[in-house]
C-alpha positions, 0 to 999 in steps of 0.5 A: 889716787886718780879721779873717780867719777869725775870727783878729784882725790883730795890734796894733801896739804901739810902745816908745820906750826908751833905749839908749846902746850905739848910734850912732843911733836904730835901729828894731827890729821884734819878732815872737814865738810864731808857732805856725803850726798849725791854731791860727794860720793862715798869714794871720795870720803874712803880717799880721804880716810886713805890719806888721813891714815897714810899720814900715820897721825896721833890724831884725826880732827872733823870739824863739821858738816858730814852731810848735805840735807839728808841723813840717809848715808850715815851708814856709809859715813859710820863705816868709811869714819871707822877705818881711820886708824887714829882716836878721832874729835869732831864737832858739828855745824850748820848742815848737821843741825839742819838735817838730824843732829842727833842721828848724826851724833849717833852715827859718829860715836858708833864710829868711835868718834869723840864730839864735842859740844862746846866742851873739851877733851885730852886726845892723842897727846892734845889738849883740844876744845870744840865749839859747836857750829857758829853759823846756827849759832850755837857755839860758845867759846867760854863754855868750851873752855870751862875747867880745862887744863891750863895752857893751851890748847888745839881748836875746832869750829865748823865756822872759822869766823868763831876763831878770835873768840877762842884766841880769847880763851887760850885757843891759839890755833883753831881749825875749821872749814865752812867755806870749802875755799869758795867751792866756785874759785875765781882766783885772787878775788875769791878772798875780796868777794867773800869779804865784800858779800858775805862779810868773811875775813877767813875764806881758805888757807893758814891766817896769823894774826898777833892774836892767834891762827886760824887754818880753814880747810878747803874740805872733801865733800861739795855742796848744793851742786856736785862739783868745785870749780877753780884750783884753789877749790881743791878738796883738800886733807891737812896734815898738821904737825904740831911742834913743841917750840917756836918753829916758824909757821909753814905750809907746804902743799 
């Protein structure tokens, strides 16, 4: 793919992680921070549809954010998110609730996607538990995980600094976004400024702690202004295969 208006495709990203609560090698595809708005256009969001189904997944995940401040490309969005050749999850986060949660739901489950409200579901072969968005605070990891099979399970949250809440509840690996990896990258002080500033621990890439995992996705779309800045501002499309052993943890890009 070349870039289209100026917008660069996306960067697929694949992660090999170990996952003893499945059956079988499973594939899952994650799309994050969509923002379809006068800052992504829609070409962008069908680019990174392509490569979800080129990786052939048994599973698509969103976690958040499909626009900006509007909701008047759910039309667009409902069309481009029912292409994905794959059963979808999602959750919501914060420029969902500030814009039209509801009408963005709606938008969603016409497209035959799953969300998930703090709650659970079985998909493609994972078991997975969605929190809703943290940065409005609204998730609860305890309620997400009320009655679900036991063993563990895949995570979703907009926010990743929700991640160690759901470590607690036998969420070993969470994916998210949110940070979009700075959107404004300066290189090796990007992780110390979001730290520093903003109090974030989790800022892009894969995290592992004895506790669990957390990988945050640079995301599709922009936000505020129509462009990133900086390669490790990259948009970005995860391919994830979970592995049901103790393989070690790797990324390749």
């Amino acid at each position: 793919m070349t870039s289209r208006y100026g917008f660069h495709p996306p960067r697929v990203t694949h992660l090999v992680l170990p996952f003893p609560g499945i059956d079988r090698p499973r594939r899952v595809v994650h799309l994050t921070d969509l923002h379809l708005a006068y800052t992504t256009p829609l070409q962008i969001l069908r680019d990174a549809v392509a490569l979800a189904n080129a990786a052939r997944p048994d599973l698509v995940v969103l976690t958040g954010d499909y626009v900006g401040y509007a909701a008047n490309r759910l039309a667009d969005l409902e069309a481009a998110l029912r292409a994905l050749d794959a059963p979808v999850v999602a959750v919501l986060g914060n420029h969902d609730h500030w814009t039209d949660a509801p009408a963005i739901v709606g938008a969603l489950v016409r497209a035959d996607v799953e969300v998930l409200v703090n709650s659970w579901t079985v998909a493609g072969g994972v078991a997975v538990v969605g929190v809703d968005d943290g940065v409005t605070g609204r998730a609860n990891p305890v309620e997400a995980t009320r009655g679900r099979p036991p063993g563990p399970a895949l995570g979703l949250s907009h926010d990743p600094e929700v991640a160690p809440d759901l470590w607690s509840q036998d969420v070993p690996i969470v994916l998210s976004g949110h940070t979009h990896a700075g959107q404004v990258h300066f290189g090796p002080l990007t992780s110390g400024l979001h730290r520093a500033v903003l109090g974030r621990r989790f800022v892009a890439g894969l995290y592992t702690t004895p506790r669990g995992t957390v990988f945050v996705n640079a995301g599709v779309g922009a936000s505020g202004v129509p462009f990133r800045l900086g390669d490790g501002a990259h948009r970005e499309v995860a391919v994830i295969d979970l592995l049901p052993s103790h393989a070690n943890h790797r990324a390749i890009v």
